[in-house]
C-alpha positions in Angstrom: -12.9 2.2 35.2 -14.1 -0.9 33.8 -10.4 -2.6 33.9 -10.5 -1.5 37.8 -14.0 -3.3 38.3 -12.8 -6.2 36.3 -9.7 -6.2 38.7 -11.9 -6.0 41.9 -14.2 -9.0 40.7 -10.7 -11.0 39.6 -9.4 -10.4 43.4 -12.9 -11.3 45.0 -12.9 -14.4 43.1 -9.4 -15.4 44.1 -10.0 -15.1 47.6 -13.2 -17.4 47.0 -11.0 -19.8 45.5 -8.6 -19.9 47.9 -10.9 -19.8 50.7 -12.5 -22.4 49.5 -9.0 -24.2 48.8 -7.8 -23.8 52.7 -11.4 -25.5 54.0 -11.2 -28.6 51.4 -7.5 -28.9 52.6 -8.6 -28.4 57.0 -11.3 -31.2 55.8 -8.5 -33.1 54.0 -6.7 -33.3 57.3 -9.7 -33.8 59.6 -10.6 -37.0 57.4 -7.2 -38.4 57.6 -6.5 -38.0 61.9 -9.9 -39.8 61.7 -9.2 -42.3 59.6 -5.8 -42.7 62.2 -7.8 -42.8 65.4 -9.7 -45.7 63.9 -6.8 -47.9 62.6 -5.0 -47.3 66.0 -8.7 -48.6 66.8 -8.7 -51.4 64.9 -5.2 -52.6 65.9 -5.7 -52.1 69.8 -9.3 -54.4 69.2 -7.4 -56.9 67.3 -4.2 -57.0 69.9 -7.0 -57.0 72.5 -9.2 -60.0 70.7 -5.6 -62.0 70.3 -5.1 -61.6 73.7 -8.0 -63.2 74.8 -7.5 -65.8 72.6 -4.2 -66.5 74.3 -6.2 -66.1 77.6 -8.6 -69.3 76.4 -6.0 -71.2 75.2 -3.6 -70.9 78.5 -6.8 -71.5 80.7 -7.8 -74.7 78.3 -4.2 -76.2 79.1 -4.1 -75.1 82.9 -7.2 -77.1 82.9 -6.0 -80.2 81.5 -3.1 -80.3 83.8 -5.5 -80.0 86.7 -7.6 -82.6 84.6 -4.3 -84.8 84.5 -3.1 -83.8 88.4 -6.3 -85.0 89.7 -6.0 -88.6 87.3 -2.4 -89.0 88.8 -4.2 -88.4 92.7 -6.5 -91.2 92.0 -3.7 -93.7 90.9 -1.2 -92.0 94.3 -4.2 -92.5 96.5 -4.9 -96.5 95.2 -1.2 -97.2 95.8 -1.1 -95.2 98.6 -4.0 -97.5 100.4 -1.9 -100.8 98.8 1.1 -99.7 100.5 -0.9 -99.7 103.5 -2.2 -102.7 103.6 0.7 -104.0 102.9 2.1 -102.5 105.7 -0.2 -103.8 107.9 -0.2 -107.0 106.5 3.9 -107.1 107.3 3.1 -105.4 110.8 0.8 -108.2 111.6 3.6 -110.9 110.4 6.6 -109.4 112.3 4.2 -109.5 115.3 3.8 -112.8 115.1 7.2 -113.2 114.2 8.0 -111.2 117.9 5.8 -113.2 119.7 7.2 -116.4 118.7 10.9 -115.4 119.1 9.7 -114.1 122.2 8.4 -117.6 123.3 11.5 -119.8 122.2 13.2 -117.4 124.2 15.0 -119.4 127.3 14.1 -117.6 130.3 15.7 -118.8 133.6 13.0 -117.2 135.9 9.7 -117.9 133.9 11.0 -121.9 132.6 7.0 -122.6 132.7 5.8 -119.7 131.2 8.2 -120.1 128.2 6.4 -124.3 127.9 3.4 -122.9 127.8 4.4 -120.5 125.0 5.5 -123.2 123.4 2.6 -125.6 123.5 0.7 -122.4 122.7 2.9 -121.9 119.2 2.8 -125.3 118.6 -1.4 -125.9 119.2 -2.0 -122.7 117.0 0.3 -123.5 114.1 -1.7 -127.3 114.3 -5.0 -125.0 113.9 -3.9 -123.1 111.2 -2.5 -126.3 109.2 -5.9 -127.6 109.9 -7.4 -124.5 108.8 -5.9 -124.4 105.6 -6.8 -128.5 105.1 -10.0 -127.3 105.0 -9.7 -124.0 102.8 -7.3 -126.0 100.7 -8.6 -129.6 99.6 -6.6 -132.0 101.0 -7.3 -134.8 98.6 -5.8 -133.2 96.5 -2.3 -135.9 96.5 -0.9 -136.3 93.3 2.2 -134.3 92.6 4.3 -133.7 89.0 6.9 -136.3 88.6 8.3 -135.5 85.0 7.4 -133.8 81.9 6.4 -136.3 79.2 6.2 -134.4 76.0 5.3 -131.5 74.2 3.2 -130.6 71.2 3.9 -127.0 69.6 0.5 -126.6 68.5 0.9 -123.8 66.3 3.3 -120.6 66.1 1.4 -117.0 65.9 1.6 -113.6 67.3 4.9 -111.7 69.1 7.4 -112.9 71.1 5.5 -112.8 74.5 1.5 -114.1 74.9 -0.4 -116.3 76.7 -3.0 -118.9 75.3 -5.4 -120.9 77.1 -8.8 -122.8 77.8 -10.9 -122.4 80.4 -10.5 -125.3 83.1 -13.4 -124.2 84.8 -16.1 -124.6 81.8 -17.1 -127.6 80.1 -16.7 -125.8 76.7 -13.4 -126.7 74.3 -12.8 -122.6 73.7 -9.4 -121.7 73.1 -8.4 -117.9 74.2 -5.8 -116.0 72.8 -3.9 -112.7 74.6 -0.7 -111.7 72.0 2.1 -109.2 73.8 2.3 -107.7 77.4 0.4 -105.0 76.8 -3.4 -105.4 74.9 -6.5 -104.8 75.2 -8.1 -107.5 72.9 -9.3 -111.4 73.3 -9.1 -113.9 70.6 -11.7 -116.4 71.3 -11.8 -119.6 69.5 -14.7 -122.1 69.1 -11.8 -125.4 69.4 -8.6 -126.2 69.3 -8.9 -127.1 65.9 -10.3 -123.9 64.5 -7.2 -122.4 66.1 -4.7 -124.5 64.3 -6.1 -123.2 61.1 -4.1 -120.4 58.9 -6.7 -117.4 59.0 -7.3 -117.9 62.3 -7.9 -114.7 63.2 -11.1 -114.3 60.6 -13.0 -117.2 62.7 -12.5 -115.6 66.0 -14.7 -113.8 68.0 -13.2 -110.9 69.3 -13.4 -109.3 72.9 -12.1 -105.7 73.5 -11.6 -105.3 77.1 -12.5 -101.4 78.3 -8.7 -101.1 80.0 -5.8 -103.2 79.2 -3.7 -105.5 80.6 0.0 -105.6 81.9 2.3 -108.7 81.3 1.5 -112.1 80.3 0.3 -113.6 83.3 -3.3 -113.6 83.5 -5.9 -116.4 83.5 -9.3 -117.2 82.7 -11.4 -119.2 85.0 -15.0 -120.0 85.3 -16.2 -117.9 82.2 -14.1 -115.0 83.8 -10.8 -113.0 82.7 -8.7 -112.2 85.7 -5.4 -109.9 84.4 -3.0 -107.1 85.8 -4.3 -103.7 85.2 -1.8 -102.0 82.4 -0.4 -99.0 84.0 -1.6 -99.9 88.2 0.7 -101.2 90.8 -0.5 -104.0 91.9 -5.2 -103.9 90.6 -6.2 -107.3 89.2 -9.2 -106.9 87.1 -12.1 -109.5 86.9 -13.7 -109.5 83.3 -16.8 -111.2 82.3 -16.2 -112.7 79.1 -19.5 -113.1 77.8 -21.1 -109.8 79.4 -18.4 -108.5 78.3 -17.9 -106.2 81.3 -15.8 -105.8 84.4 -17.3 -107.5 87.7 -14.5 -106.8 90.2 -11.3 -105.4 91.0 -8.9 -105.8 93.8 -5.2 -104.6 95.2 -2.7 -107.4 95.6 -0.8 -106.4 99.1 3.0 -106.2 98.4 2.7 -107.0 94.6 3.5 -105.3 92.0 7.0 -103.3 92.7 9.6 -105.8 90.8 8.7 -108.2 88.4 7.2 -111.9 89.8 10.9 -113.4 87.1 13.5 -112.1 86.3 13.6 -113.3 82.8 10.0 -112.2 82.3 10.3 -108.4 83.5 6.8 -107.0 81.9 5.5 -109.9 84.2 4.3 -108.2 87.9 1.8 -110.4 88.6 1.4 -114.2 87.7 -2.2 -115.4 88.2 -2.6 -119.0 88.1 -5.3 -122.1 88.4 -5.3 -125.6 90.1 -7.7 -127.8 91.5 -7.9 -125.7 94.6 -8.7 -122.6 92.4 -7.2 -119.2 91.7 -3.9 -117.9 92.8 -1.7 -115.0 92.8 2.1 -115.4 92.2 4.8 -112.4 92.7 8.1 -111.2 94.4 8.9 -108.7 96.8 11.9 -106.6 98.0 11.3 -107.4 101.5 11.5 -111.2 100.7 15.2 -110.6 98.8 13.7 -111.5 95.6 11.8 -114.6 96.3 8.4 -115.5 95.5 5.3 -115.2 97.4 2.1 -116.7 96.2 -1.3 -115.6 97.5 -4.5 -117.6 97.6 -7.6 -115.8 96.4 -11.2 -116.0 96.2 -12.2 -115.4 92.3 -16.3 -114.9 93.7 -15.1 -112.1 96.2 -11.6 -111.5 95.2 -10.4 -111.7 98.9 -7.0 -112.3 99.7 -7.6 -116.1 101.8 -3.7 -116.9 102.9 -0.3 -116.0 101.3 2.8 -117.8 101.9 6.6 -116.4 101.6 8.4 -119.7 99.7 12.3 -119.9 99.8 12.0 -120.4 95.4 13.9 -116.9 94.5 13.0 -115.0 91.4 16.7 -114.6 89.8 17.2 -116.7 86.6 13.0 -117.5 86.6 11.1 -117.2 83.5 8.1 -118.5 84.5 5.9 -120.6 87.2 3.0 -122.7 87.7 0.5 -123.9 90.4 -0.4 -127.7 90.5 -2.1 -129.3 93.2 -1.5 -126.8 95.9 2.2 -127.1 94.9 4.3 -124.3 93.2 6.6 -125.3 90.6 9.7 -122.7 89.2 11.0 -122.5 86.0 14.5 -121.2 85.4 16.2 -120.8 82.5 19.8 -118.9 80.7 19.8 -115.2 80.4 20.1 -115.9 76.6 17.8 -118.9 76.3 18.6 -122.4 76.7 16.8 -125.6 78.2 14.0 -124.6 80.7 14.2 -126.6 83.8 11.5 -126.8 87.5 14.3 -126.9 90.3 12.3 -125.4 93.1 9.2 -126.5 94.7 7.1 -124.9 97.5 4.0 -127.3 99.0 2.2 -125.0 101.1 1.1 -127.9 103.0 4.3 -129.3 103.2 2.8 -132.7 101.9 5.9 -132.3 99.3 9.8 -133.0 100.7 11.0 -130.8 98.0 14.5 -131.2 99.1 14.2 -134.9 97.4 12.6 -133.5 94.0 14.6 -133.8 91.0 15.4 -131.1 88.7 12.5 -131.8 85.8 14.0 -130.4 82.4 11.7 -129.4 79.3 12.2 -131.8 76.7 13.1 -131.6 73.2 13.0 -127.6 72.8 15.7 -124.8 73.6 14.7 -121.3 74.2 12.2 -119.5 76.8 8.8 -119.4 77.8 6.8 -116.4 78.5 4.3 -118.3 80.4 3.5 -121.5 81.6 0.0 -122.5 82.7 -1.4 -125.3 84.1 -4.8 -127.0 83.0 -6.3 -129.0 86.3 -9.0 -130.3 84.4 -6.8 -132.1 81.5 -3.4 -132.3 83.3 -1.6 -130.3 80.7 0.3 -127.3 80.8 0.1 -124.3 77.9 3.0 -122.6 77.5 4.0 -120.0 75.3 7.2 -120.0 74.0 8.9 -117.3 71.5 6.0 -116.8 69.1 5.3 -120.7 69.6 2.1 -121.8 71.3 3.1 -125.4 73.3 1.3 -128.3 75.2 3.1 -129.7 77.8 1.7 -133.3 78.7 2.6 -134.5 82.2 3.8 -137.3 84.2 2.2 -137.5 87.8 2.3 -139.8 91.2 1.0 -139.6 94.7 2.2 -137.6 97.4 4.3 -138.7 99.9 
């Protein structure tokens, strides 16, 4: 009797174990599809926080090629409205061009209408010669008649620069602009400061805000006027001392090939004489030949421009000089530079009875060339080498 109770509790005991067994093992399996669901959670979160991520990241580079689309609008839109003014500058000259051709015409029906064109060509070229007397002053009647000598004042910085003074200021500051592409002014107190070793500790230095393209900028009247790096044709008009940027303007035509063809990072040549500042460059239209441009530096306006029969091929340089425009030409691989075209826009100047002028004493190129009104000097730059050209002059004729 007893083993049989003992057996009944054994049984009863057994199925509480293994009751209790099967519940511990449904929890077992409950905990574990949860634990599951939430890693398939934590992966879908994750995959879904990476893919906003990738989201931010594609919308921060979509906007920075709008950014960049918009930048390159601006740039199309300011040579856009250059190569319409220049258009309509050459509209305005082959118009003229018609009308003449159209009055030299011979015309057996109309033989007074085509004198009276002719007087009529004839009085309004007299008006605009005397127009530009006046724009342009007329006194001015000396002309270059040799090159004396040459000093090479010192040898610093690359291969291409430019160096000057300021004709315009009573001051003895010499400026320093190293390579065709910068951004920073080297100003000197003297000439003598300059010559010395460290020059570059004594200098005050001026960081223009955008940089400029080429070596042929100028500075005149306590003002830097350079090429725009990276524009077709904007000229930039720097205050030196403010140390800001005044003005800017769009040189019609400019810009497209270089103003030499031995100076190719060289678009836009700006230049001084007595009658002020200038612009010199080439054009396609013009089959490579140079055109200068007169300009006001106080408004920056564009006062008269002139096609001249000197061609860019073989030129390494050029300079302005009493209304006159004088050509420097040189070897492909460097040789003895030489001025063997001259443009007067007056035509106070027979060029065809100019001599070739050679450069004396040195072999090799120039990377500019500027002239100095108020000491009769040019400053040239020549492989590394800053030079002082002294020159010989005489009267017009």
């Amino acid at each position: 009797m007893v083993v049989l109770q003992l057996r009944f509790l054994l049984v009863a005991f057994l199925t509480s174990v293994m009751g209790a067994a099967q519940y511990m093992m449904q929890d077992a399996a409950l905990m574990n599809y949860i634990d599951r669901r939430f890693l398939s959670l934590e992966k879908r979160l994750e995959k879904c926080n990476q893919d906003i991520l990738d989201y931010v990241e594609e919308f921060r580079d979509f906007s920075k090629m709008v950014l960049s689309r918009l930048a390159g609008l601006n740039n199309h839109k300011a040579e856009v409205k250059s190569e319409v003014e220049n258009l309509l500058t050459r509209i305005e000259r082959a118009q003229r061009d018609i009308d003449y051709f159209g009055s030299v015409t011979d015309s057996n029906t109309c033989t007074e209408v085509h004198e009276d064109l002719v007087k009529q060509q004839l009085f309004e070229e007299a008006e605009e010669k005397k127009k530009l007397k006046l724009m342009l002053n007329a006194s001015c009647d000396h002309m270059l008649a040799g090159i004396k000598s040459l000093k090479v004042v010192k040898k610093t910085g690359d291969k291409h620069g430019s160096w000057m003074k300021d004709p315009g200021k009573k001051h003895t500051k010499i400026y320093l602009l190293n390579g065709s592409v910068n951004n920073v002014i080297f100003e000197f107190a003297n000439i003598m400061t300059f010559m010395e070793s460290n020059h570059t500790l004594k200098a005050r230095r001026v960081t223009l805000p955008v940089p400029w393209e080429g070596t042929g900028h100028i500075i005149y009247q306590g003002f830097l006027f350079y090429h725009r790096y990276g524009s077709l044709n904007e000229i930039i008009k720097f205050n030196i001392h403010k140390r800001n940027i005044t003005d800017q303007m769009l040189l019609p035509g400019a810009g497209r090939i270089p103003a030499y063809q031995l100076s190719p990072s060289t678009k836009i040549d700006l230049a001084v004489d007595e009658q002020g500042l200038w612009a010199i460059h080439a054009e396609p239209e013009t089959g490579g030949n140079i055109v200068i441009t007169k300009i006001n530096h106080i408004t920056m306006a564009v006062e008269h421009t002139w096609d001249t029969s000197c061609n860019s091929k073989d030129a390494e340089a050029a300079f302005m000089a009493c209304n006159t425009l004088y050509v420097v030409y040189n070897l492909p691989s460097g040789g003895t530079s030489r001025i063997q075209c001259v443009y007067d826009v007056l035509d106070a100047v027979n060029t065809y009875e100019i001599p070739v002028f050679h450069f004396p004493k040195r072999q090799g190129s120039h990377s500019t060339i500027h002239y100095n009104p108020k000491e009769k000097q040019l400053f040239a730059w020549g492989d590394g080498s800053q030079i002082i050209y002294k020159l010989h002059t005489k009267q017009k004729v």
